[in-house]
C-alpha positions as CSV (number, residue, x, y, z in Angstrom):
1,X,134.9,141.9,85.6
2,X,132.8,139.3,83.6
3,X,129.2,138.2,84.9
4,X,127.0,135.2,83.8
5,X,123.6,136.3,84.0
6,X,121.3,133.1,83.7
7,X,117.8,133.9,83.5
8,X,114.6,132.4,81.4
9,X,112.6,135.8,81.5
10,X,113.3,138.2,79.0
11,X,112.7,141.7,80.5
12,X,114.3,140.3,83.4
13,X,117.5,139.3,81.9
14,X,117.8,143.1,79.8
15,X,116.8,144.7,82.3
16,X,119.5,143.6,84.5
17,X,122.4,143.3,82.2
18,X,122.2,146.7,81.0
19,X,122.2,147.8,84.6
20,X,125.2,146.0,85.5
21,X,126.3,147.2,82.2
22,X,125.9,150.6,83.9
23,X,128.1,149.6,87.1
24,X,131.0,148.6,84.1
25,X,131.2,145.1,84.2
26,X,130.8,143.0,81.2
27,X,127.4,141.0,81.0
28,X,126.9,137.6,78.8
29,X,123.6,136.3,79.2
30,X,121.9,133.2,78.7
31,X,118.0,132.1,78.5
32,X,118.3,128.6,80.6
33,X,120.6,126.5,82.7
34,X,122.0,124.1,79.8
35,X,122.9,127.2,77.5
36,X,124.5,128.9,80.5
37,X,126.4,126.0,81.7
38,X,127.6,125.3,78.3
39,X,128.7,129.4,78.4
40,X,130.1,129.1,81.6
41,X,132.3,126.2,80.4
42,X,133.7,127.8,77.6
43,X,134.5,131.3,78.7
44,X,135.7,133.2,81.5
45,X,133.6,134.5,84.0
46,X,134.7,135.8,87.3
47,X,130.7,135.7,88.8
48,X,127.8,133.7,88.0
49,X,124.2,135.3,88.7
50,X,121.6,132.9,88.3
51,X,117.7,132.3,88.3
52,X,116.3,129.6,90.7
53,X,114.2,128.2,88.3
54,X,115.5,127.9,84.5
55,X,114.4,125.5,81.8
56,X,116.4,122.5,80.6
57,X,118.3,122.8,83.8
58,X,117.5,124.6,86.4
59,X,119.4,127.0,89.0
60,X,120.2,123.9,91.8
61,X,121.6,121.8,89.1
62,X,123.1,124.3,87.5
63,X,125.3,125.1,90.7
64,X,125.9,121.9,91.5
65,X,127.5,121.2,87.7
66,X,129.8,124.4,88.4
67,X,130.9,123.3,91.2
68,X,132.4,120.2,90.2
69,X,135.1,122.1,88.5
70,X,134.9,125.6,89.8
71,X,134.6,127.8,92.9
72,X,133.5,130.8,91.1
73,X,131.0,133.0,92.7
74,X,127.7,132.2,92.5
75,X,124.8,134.6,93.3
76,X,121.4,133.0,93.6
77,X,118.0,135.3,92.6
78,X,115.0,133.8,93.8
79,X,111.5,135.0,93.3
80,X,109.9,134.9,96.2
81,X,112.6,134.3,98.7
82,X,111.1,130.9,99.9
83,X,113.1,128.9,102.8
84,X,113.3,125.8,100.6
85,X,114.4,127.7,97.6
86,X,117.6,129.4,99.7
87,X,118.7,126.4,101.4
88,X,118.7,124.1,98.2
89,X,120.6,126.8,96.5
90,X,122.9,127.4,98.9
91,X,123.9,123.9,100.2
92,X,124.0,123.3,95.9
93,X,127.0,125.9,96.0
94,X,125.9,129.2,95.8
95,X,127.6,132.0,98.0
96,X,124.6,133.7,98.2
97,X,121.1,135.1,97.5
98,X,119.3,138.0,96.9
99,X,115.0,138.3,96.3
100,X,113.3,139.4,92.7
101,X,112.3,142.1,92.3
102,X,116.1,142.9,92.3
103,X,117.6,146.4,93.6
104,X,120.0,147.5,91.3
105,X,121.8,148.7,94.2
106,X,121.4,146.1,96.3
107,X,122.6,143.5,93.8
108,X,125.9,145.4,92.8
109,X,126.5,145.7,96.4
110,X,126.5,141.8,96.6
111,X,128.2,141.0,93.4
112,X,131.1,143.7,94.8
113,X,131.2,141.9,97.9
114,X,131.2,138.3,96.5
115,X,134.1,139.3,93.8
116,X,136.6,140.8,96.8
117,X,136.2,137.8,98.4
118,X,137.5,136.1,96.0
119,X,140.9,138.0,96.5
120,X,141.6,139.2,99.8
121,X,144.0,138.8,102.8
122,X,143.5,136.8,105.6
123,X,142.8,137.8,108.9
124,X,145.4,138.5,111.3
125,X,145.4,135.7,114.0
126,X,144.8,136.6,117.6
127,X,144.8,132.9,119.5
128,X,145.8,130.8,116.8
129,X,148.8,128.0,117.0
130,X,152.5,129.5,116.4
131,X,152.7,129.8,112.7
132,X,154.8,127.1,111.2
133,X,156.9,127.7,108.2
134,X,155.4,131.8,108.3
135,X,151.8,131.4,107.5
136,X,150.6,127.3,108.3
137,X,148.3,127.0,111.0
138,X,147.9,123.4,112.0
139,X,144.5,121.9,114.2
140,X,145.0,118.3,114.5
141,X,144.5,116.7,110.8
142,X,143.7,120.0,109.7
143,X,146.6,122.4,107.6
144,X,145.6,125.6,106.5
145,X,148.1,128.1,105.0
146,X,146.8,131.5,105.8
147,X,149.7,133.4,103.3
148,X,149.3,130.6,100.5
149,X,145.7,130.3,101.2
150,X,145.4,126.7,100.7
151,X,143.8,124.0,103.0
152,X,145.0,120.5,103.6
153,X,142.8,117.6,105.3
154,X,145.4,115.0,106.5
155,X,147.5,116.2,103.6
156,X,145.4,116.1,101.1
157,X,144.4,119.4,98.9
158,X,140.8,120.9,99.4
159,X,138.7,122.7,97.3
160,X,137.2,125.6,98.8
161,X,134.7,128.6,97.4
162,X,136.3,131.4,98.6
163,X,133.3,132.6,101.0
164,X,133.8,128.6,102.6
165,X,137.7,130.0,102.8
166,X,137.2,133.1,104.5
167,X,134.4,131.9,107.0
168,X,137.3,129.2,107.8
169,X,140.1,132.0,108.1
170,X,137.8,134.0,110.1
171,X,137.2,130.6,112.4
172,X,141.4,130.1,112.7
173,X,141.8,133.3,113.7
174,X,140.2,132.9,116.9
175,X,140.2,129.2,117.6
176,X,138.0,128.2,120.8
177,X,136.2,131.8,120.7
178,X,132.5,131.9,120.0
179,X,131.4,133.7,117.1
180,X,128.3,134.7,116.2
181,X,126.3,134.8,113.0
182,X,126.1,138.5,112.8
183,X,129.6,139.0,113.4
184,X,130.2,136.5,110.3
185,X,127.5,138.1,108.5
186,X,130.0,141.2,108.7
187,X,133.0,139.9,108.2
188,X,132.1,137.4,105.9
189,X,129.9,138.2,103.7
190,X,130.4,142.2,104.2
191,X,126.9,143.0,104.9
192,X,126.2,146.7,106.5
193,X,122.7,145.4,107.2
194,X,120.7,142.2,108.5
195,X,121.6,139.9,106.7
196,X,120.0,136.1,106.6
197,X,121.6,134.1,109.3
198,X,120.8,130.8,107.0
199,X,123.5,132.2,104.5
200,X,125.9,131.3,107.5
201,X,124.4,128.2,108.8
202,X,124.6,126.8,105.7
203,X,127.9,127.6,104.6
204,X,129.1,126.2,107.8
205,X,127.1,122.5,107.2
206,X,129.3,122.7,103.6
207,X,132.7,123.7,105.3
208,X,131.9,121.2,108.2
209,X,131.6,118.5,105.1
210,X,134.9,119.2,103.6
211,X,137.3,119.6,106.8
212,X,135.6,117.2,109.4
213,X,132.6,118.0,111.5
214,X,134.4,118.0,114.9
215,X,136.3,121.2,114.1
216,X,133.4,123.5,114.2
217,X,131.1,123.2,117.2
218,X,127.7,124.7,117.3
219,X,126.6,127.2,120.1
220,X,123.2,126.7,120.5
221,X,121.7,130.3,120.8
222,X,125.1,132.4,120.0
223,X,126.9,130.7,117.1
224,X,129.9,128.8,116.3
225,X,133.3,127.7,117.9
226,X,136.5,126.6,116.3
227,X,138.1,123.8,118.1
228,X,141.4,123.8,118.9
């Protein structure tokens, strides 16, 4: 597996490679945003691990240029973990974030995470609509193909990260049943431990922006509901 690292700070950015390095996955790094970006576009990288703030071009931007022609994984680092930091990041693209000082462990346990995401199954469905044509699942405008894993907005092709995808599979699966964050926490996102319920909030607000607000309606004080 090939990671991006994008960081400005030098003993930062050795540092980490060479521990990922350790882990066995393939590390290109680059100093700032513009370099990286121009990197990213180029070669092939199945994660992106990038600094909040970077020269030229910074983390937000950086995201938000990826994102207009790829759903690769994107792992934020932040510095000091600040609310505003996190939320721009994430509603910029990112999948998710993790706090410098980086754990080693800690890191590869969300970089493992966020690249089996990006290939996995789909839930089995408990109260969803009869199947149609083995695998489509159909709520009002809404088409989304749990076997061909592909999501349709009155017929039209969206383009989902593949955390946005599974938070979505997890919400078809069991249409008019609250979830809560922590559940999604686990099943999303795969964290054994508390994880930061923003991760989900946001992630929702995106998903809500792609397949219509009305599918998805908040529980104040538990979580989310699908709507039938």
């Amino acid at each position: 597996m090939r990671v991006l690292l994008i960081e400005d700070d030098d003993t930062i950015r050795k540092s980490v490679g060479m521990a990922l390095e350790r882990y066995g996955y393939e590390v290109a790094t680059a100093p700032d945003g513009l370099t990286g970006l121009e990197m990213f576009r180029e070669g092939r990288h199945d994660l992106l691990l990038v600094d909040v703030m970077l020269p030229h071009l910074d983390g937000i931007g950086l995201s938000c240029r990826v994102r207009e022609t790829s759903q690769a994984p994107i792992l934020m680092m932040s510095a000091r973990g600040d609310a505003l930091d996190v939320v721009a990041g994430l509603e910029a693209g990112a999948d998710d974030y993790i706090v410098k000082p980086v754990d080693t462990t800690v890191l590869v346990a969300r970089i493992r995470t966020l690249l089996r995401r990006a290939t996995f199954t789909a839930p089995a469905t408990a109260d969803a609509p009869a199947p149609d044509g083995g695998g489509l699942l159909t709520f009002r405008d809404l088409t989304v193909d749990t076997r061909g894993l592909e999501v349709r907005a009155d017929g039209r092709l969206l383009a989902l990260t593949p955390t946005e995808l599974r938070l979505l599979l997890e919400f078809v699966a069991a249409p008019g049943i609250v979830l809560e964050r922590q559940t999604l926490l686990r099943k999303v996102w795969d964290y054994g431990w508390e994880g930061d319920s923003r991760v989900v909030d946001l992630t929702v607000q995106r998903l809500r922006k792609k397949i219509g607000a009305d599918h998805i309606e908040t529980v104040r004080g538990f979580g989310y509901k699908f709507r039938r």
